[in-house]
C-alpha positions as CSV (number, residue, x, y, z in Angstrom):
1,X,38.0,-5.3,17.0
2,X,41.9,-5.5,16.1
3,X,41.0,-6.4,12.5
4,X,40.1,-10.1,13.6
5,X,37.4,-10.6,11.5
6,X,34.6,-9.7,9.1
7,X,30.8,-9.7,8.6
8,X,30.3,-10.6,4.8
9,X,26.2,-10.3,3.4
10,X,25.5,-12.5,0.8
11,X,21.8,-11.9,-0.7
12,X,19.9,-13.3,2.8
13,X,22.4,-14.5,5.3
14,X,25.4,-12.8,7.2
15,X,28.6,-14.6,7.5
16,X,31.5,-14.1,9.6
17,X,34.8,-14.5,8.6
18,X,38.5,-15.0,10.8
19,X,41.1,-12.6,9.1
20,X,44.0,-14.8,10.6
21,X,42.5,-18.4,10.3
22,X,40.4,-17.6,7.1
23,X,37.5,-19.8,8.3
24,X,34.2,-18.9,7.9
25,X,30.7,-19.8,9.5
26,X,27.0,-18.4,8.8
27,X,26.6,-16.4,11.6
28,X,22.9,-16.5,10.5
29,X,23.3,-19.9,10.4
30,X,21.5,-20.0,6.7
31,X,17.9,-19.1,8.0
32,X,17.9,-15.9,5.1
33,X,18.3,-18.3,2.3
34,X,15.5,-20.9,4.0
35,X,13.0,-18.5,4.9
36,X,13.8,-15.4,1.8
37,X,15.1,-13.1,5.0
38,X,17.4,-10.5,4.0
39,X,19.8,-10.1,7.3
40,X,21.6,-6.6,7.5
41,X,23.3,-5.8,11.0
42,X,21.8,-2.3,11.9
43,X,21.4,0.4,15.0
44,X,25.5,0.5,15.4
45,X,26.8,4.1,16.6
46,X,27.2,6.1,13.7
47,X,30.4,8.1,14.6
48,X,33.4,8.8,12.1
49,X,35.4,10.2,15.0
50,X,34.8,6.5,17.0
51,X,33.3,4.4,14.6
52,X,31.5,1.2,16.0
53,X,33.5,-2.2,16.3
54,X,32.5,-5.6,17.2
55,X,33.9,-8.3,20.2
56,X,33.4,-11.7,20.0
57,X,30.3,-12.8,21.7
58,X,28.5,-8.8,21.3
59,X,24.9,-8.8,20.5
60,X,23.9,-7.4,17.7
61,X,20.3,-5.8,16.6
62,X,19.5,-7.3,12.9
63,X,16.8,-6.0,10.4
64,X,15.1,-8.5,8.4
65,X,13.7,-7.9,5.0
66,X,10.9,-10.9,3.9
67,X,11.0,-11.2,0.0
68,X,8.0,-13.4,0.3
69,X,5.6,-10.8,2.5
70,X,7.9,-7.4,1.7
71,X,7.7,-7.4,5.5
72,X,10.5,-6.3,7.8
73,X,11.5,-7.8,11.6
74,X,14.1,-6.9,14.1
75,X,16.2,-10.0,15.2
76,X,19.0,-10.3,17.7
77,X,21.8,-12.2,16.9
78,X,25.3,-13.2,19.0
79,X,29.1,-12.7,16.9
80,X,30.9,-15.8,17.0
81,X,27.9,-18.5,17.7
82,X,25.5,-19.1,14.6
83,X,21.5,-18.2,14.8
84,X,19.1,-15.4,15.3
85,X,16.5,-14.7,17.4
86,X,13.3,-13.0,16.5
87,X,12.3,-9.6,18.3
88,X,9.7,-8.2,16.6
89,X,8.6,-8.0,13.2
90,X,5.0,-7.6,10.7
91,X,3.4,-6.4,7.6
92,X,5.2,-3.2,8.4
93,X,8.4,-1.7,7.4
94,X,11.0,-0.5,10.1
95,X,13.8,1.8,9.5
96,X,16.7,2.7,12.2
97,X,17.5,6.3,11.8
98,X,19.8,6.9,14.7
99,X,21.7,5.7,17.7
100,X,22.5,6.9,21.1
101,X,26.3,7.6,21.1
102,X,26.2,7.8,24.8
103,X,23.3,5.1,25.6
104,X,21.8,1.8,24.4
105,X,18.9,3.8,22.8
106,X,17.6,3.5,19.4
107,X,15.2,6.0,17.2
108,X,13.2,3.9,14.2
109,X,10.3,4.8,12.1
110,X,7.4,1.8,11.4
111,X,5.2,2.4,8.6
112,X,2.8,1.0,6.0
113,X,1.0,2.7,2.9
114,X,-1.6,4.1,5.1
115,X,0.4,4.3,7.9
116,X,3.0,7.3,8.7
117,X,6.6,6.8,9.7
118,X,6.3,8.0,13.4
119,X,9.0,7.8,15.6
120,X,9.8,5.1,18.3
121,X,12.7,4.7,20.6
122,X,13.8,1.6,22.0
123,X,17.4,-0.1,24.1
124,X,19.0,-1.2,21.3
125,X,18.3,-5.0,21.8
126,X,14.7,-4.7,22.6
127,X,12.9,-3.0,19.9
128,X,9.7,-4.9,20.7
129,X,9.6,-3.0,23.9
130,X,9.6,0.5,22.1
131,X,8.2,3.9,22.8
132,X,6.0,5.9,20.3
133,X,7.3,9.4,20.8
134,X,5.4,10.7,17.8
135,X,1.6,10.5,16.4
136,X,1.6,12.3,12.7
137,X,-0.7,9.6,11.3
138,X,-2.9,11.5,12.8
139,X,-3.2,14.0,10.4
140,X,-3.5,11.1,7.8
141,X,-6.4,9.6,9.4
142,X,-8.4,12.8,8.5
143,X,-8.2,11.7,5.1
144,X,-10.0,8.9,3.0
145,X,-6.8,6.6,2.4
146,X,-6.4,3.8,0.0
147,X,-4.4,0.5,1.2
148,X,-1.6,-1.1,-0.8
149,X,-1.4,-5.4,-1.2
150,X,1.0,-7.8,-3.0
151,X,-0.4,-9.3,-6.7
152,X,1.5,-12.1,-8.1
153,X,1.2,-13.5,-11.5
154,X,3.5,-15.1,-14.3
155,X,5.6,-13.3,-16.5
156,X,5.5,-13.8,-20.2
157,X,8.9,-16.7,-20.1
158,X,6.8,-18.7,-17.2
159,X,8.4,-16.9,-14.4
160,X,6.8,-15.6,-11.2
161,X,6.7,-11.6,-10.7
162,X,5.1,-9.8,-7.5
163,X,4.1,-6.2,-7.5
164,X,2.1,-3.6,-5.5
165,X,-1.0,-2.1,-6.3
166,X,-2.8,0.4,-4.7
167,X,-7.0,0.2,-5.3
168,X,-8.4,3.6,-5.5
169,X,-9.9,5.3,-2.6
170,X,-13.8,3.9,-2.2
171,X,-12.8,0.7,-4.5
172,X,-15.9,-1.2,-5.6
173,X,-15.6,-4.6,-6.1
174,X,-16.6,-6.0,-9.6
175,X,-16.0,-2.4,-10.9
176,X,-12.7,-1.6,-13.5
177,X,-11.0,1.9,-13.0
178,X,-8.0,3.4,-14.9
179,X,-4.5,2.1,-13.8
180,X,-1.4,4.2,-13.8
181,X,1.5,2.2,-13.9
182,X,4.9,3.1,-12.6
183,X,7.6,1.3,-12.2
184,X,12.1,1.3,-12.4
185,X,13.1,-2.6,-11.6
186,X,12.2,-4.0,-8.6
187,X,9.0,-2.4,-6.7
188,X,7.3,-4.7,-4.6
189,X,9.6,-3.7,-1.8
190,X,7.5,-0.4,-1.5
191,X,4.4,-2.6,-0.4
192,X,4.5,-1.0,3.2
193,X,6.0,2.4,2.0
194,X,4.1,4.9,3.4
195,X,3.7,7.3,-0.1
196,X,5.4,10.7,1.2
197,X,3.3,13.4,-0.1
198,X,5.7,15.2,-2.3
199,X,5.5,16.8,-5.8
200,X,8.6,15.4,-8.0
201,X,9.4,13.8,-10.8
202,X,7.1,10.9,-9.9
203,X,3.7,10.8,-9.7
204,X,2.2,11.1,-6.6
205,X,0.2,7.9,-5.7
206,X,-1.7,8.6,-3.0
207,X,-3.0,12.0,-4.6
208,X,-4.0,9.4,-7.9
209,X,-5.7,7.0,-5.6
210,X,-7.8,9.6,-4.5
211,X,-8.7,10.7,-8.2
212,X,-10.1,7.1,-9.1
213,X,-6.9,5.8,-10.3
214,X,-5.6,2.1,-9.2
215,X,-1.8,2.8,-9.0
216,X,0.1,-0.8,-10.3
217,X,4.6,-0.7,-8.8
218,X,5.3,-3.9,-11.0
219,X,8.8,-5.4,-10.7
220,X,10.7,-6.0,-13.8
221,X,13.4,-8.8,-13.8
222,X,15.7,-8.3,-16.9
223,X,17.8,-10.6,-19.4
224,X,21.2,-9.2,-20.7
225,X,21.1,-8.2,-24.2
226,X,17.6,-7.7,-24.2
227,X,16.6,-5.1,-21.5
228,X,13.8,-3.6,-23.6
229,X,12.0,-6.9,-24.5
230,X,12.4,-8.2,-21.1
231,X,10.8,-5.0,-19.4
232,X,7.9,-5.3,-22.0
233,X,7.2,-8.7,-21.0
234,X,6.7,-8.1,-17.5
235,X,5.1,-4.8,-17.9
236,X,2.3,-6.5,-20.2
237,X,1.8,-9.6,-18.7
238,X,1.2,-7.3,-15.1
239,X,-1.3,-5.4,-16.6
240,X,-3.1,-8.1,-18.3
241,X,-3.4,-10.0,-14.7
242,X,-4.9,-6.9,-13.6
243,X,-6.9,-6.9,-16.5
244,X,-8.4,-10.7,-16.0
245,X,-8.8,-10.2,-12.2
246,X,-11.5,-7.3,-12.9
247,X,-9.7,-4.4,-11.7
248,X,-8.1,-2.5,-15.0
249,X,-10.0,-1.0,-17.2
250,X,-8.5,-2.2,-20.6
251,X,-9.5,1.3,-22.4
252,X,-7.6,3.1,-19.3
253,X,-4.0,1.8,-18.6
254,X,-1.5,4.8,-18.6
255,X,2.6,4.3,-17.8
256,X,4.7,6.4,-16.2
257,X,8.5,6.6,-16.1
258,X,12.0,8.0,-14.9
259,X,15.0,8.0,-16.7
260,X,15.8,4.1,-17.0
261,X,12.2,3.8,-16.2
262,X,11.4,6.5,-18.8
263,X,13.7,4.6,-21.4
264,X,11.4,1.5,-20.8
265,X,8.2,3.3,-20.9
266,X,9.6,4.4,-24.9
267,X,10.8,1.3,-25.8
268,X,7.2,-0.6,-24.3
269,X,5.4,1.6,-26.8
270,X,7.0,0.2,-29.8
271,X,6.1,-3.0,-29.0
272,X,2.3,-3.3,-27.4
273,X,-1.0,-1.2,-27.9
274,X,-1.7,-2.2,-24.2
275,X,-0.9,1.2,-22.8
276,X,-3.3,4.1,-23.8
277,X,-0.9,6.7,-22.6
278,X,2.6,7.5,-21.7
279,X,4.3,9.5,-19.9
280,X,8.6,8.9,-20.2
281,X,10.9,11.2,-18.3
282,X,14.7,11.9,-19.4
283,X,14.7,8.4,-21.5
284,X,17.1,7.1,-23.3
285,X,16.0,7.0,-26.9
286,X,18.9,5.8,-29.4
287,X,21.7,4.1,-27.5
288,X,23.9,4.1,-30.7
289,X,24.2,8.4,-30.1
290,X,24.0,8.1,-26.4
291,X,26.9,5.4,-26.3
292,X,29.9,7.8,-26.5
293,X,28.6,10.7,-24.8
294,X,29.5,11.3,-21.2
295,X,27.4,11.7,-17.6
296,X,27.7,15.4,-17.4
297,X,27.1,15.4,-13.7
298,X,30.1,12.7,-13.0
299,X,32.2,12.9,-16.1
300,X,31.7,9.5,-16.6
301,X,32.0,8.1,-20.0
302,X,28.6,6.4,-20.8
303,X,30.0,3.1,-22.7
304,X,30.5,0.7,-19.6
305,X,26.8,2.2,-18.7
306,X,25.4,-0.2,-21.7
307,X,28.3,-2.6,-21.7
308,X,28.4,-3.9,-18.2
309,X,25.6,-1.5,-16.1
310,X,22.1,-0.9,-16.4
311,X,21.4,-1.0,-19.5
312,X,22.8,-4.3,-19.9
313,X,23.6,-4.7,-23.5
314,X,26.7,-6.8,-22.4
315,X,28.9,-6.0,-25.4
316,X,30.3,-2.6,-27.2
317,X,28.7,-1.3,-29.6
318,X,31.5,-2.4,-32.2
319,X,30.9,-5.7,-31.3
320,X,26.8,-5.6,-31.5
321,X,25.1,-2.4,-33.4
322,X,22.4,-4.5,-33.9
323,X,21.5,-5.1,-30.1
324,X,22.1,-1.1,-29.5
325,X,19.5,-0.4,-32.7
326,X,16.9,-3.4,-31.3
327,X,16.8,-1.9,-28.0
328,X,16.9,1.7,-29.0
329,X,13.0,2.9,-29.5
330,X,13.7,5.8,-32.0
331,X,14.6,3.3,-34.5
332,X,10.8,1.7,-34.5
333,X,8.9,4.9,-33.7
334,X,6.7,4.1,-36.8
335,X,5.2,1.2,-34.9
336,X,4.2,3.8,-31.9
337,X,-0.1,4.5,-31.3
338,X,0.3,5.1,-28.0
339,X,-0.1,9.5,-27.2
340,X,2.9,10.2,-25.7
341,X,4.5,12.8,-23.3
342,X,8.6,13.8,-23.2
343,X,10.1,15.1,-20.2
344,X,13.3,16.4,-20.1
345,X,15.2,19.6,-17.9
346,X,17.3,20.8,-20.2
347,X,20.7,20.5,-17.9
348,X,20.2,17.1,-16.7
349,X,23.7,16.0,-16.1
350,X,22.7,12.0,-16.0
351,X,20.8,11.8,-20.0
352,X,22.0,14.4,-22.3
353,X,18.1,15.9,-23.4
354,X,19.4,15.8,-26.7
355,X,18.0,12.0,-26.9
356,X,14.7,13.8,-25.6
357,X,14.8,15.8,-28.4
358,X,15.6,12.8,-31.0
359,X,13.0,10.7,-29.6
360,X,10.2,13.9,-30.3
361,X,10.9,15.0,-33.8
362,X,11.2,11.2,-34.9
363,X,7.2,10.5,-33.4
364,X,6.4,14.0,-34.8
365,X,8.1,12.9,-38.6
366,X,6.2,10.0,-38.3
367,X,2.9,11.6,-37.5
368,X,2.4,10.6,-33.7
369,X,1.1,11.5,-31.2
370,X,3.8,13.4,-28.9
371,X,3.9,16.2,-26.3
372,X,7.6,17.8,-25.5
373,X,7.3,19.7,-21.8
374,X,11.2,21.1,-21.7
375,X,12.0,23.1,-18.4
376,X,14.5,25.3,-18.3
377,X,17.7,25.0,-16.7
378,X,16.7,21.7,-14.5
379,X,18.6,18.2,-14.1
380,X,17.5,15.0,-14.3
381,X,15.6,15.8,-11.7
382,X,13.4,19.0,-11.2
383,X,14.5,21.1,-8.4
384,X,12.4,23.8,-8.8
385,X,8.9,23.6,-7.0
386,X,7.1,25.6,-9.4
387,X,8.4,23.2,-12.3
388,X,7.7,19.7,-9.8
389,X,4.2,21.5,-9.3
390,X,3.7,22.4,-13.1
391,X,4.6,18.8,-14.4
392,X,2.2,17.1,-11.9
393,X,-0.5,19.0,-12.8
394,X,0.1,18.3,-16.4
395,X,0.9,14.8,-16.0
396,X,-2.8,14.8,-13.9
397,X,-3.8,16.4,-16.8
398,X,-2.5,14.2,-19.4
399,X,-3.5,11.0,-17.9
400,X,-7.3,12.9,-17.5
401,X,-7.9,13.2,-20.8
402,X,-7.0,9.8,-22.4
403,X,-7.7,7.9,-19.6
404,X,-10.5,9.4,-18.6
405,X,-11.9,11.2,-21.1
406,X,-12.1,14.2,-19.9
407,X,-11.0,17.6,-22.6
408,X,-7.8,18.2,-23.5
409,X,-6.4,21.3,-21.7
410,X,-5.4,24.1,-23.3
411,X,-1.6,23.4,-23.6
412,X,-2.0,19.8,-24.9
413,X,-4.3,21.8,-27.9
414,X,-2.3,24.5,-28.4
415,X,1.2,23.8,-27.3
416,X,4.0,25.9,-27.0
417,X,6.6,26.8,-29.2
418,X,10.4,26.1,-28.1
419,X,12.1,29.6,-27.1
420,X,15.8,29.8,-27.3
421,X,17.7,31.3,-24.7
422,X,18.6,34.6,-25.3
423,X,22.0,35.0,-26.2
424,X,23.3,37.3,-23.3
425,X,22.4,34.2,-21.1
């Protein structure tokens, strides 16, 4: 209130901060940090009209994040005296998703992989006494559902990774199965996601559970200059603790990526046999072309994308070609025995699908194995359901066949050949 002060996050703890004095004190009183607790205030009324203020000593409703269990807690803290206080919390995740403008009431979800997000309401300072007001998990427990649980093991440079995997439906113990991996940066967070049953551009995890699949979310921690190598080592050393623990198959480990998840997918493939399948979606395949394009969707010039952002080059292009040619996979598709399969929409407005395109002919001059599915008139992200329908059944499909073993269907024989649009259009 009156502009006196401030809450600042840092990674864990909250800290608050006098406006007029400057002085500062760990409202959380550094218990984040010492215990790997995210602290985010949450549950404040959401109005733009009357938006929420603080007083000194108001309570305030906190949601906890673990990074050691992936598990979330509500916690009650005090503005102006350092500490928290633990409400509730488990091997759950909690998410507030509104707030009584005219009342202390608050609506949250709690869920877990094979749990649904039903709804609870609570007073906004005593979440542990809530209400269940819905019971849609019912409909889940008609089904045979798999369960999710944290793996550990040590990446390739001696540093610890955690990541999520999901055993098939009837798991037998001592028995291998195929593994789909799938994966952006960091993943382990999804432990106790409950995995909405939706056809996108992802695959659907519970629907590959139930098809005998073990479904591996590894997270991937990266080193400037050298995004591709980085992702490789922990995507490799993942699967081969999967391997040496008896649950991967070693003939049956397929990947699966999304734009900057679809980049590493193309890149992995030059550099390890380990995968026996791919499927990359919108990847960036030469960042020397890509570098001084724009994002059609923003506008955006791509450059500080590579310099400074997420692909985390760190320098121009002027200044380093040869990082921008290491990390770019058309340059080494030559090295490439891994069958793999493009996705692009040919409007996406994030990757121009031109480096879809450049990534395809370059595997097809150098005799590989590579499948182009190009849908008409889509972003980087399907929108259409009959195209989200379409690629999951093909990406089922694909995975089938040289996972499983299972015949090639008819359009990975045959194929299709690329129609222009007709000129009136």
């Amino acid at each position: 209130a009156d502009d006196l002060g401030l809450l600042i996050y840092d990674k864990f703890d909250i800290w608050q901060l006098n406006t007029l004095s400057h002085e500062t004190f760990n409202l959380t009183a550094g218990q984040g940090r010492k215990e790997g607790v995210q602290y985010r205030v949450t549950g404040l009324v959401d109005d733009k009209d009357s938006p929420s203020v603080l007083t000194n000593n108001q309570q305030v409703l906190l949601q906890g994040y673990s990074d050691i269990t992936k598990g979330d807690g509500f916690y009650q803290a005090q503005i102006g005296t350092a500490g928290v206080t633990k409400l509730v919390g488990g091997d759950y995740k909690l998410k507030v998703l509104a707030r009584s403008k005219d009342a202390k009431t608050v609506v949250f979800s709690k869920e877990q992989y094979d749990l649904f997000p039903d709804l609870y309401t609570a007073d906004y300072l005593s979440p542990q006494k809530a209400n269940r007001q819905t019971d849609f998990d019912k409909q889940r427990r008609a089904f045979n559902w798999g369960k999710s649980e944290l793996v550990q093991w040590t990446n390739g440079d001696g540093k610890p990774l955690d990541g999520v995997l999901i055993k098939p439906t009837n798991y037998v113990e001592g028995q291998r199965y195929p593994v789909l991996v799938y994966y952006y940066r960091f993943m382990s967070d999804r432990l106790h996601s409950f995995p909405q049953m939706k056809l996108n551009h992802r695959p659907n995890f519970a629907w590959f559970a139930d098809n005998g699949y073990a479904v591996f979310l590894p997270d991937i921690r990266f080193e400037v200059g050298y995004p591709g190598d980085s992702s490789v080592q922990a995507l490799t050393s993942g699967v081969q603790h999967l391997i040496d623990i008896g649950i991967a198959d070693p003939q049956g480990v397929g990947i699966q990526g999304h734009s900057w998840a679809g980049y590493q997918t193309a890149f992995a493939v030059t550099k390890t046999n380990i995968f026996k399948a791919a499927v990359s979606g919108a990847p960036v395949s030469n960042m020397t072309s890509a570098y001084s394009g724009i994002r059609h969707g923003s506008g955006l010039a791509r450059q500080f994308q590579y310099e400074t952002g997420q692909s985390r080059i760190g320098e121009s292009l002027f200044k380093s070609p040869q990082k921008y040619i290491e990390n770019s996979p058309v340059f080494y598709v030559e090295r490439i025995n891994t069958p793999m399969m493009i996705m692009f929409g040919d409007k996406d407005d994030a990757v121009p699908w031109e480096q879809g395109v450049e990534l395809y002919l370059a595997m097809r001059r150098a005799g590989k194995d590579v499948v182009f599915l190009q849908y008409q008139d889509e972003p980087h992200h399907l929108k259409k359901y009959p195209n989200k329908l379409d690629y999951s059944i093909r990406m089922m499909e694909y995975f089938d066949h040289y996972l499983k073993g299972k015949p090639a269907p008819q359009w990975l024989e045959e194929g299709e050949a690329y129609t222009e649009y007709k000129k009136a259009n």
